[in-house]
TIROVO-430713 format. One record per residue (C-alpha): residue number from 1; z, x, y. Coordinates in nm, 2 decimals. Layout:
dopa nr=NUM, w=Z, u=X, v=Y
...
% end
This chain:
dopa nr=1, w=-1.92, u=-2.98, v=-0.08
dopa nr=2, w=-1.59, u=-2.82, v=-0.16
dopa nr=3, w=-1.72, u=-2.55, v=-0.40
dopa nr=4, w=-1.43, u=-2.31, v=-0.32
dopa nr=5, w=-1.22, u=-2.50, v=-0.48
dopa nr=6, w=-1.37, u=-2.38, v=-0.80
dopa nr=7, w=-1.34, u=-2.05, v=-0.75
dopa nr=8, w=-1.19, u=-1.79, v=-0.91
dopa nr=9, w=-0.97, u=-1.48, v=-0.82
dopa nr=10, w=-1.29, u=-1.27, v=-0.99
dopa nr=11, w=-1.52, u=-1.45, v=-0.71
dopa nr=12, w=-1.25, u=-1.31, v=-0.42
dopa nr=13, w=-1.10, u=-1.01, v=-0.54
dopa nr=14, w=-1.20, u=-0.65, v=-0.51
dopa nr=15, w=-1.35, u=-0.47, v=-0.84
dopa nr=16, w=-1.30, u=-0.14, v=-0.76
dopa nr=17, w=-1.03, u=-0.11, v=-0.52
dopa nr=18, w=-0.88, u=0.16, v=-0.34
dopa nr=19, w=-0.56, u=0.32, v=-0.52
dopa nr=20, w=-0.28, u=0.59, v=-0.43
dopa nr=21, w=0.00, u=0.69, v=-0.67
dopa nr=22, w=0.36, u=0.69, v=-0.67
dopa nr=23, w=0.36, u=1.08, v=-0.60
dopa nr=24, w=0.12, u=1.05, v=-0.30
dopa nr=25, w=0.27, u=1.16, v=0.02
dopa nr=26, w=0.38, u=0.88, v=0.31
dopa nr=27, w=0.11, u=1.06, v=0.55
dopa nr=28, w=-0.18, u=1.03, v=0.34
dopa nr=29, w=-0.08, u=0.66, v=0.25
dopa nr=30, w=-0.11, u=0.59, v=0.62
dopa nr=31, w=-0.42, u=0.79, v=0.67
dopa nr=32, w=-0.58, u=0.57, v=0.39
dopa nr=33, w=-0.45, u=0.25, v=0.61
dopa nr=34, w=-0.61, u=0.36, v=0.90
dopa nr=35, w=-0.92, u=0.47, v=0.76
dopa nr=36, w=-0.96, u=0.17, v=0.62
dopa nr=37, w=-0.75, u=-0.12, v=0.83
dopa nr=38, w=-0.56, u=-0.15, v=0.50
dopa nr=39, w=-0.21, u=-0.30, v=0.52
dopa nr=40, w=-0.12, u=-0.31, v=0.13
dopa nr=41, w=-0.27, u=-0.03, v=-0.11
dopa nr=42, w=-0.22, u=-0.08, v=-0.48
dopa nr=43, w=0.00, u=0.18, v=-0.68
dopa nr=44, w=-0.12, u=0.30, v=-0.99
dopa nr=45, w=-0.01, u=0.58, v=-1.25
dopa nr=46, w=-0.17, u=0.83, v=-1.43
dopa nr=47, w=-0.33, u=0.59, v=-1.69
dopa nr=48, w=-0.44, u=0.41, v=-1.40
dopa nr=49, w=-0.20, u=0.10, v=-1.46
dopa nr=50, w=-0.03, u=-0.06, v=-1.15
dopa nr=51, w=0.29, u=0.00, v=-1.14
dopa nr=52, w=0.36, u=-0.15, v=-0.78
dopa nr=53, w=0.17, u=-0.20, v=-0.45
dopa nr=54, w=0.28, u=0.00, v=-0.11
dopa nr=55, w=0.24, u=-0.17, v=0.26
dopa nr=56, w=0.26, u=-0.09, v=0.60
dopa nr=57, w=0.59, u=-0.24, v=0.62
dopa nr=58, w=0.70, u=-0.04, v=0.32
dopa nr=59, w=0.60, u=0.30, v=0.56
dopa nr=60, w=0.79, u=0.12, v=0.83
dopa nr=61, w=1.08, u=0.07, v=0.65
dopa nr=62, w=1.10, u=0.47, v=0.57
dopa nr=63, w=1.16, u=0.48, v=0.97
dopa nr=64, w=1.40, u=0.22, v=1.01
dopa nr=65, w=1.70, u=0.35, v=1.17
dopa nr=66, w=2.07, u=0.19, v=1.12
dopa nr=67, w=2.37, u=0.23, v=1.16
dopa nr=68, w=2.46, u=0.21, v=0.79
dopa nr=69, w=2.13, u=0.37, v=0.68
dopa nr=70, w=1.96, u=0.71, v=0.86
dopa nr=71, w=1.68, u=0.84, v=0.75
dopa nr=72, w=1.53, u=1.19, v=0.81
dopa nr=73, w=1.33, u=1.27, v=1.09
dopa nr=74, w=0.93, u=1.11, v=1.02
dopa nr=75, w=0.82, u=1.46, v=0.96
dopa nr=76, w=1.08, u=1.54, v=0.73
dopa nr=77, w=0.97, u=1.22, v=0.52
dopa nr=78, w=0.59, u=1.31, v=0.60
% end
């Protein structure tokens, strides 16, 4: 009856998920979100080992204007 209570985080998760690296620019990070309605993309390095996941708050939080922080114009960060 409550079988999902034995499951697993193998039985949920994603095998082969998709990835971006740290050096991968802002732009294509949020073309990869809408492509796929992400709002989190894990962040791998070279070896492939995550170092860090990246989310659409993350991206908004490049743009967030204040009067103690001001970021560069979006295309200047793009």
């Amino acid at each position: 009856m409550h079988e999902f209570l034995q499951y697993r985080v193998r039985d949920a998760m994603t095998p082969k998920p998709v990835t971006t690296t740290p050096d991968t620019p802002l732009r294509e990070v949020e073309n990869i979100f809408e492509a796929h309605d992400f709002n989190g993309l894990p962040v791998v390095d070279k070896a492939g080992h995550l170092v860090g996941l990246v989310t659409k708050f993350d991206l908004l939080k490049a743009f967030m204007l204040t009067s103690e922080n001001i970021q560069p114009h979006y295309n200047s960060i793009m």
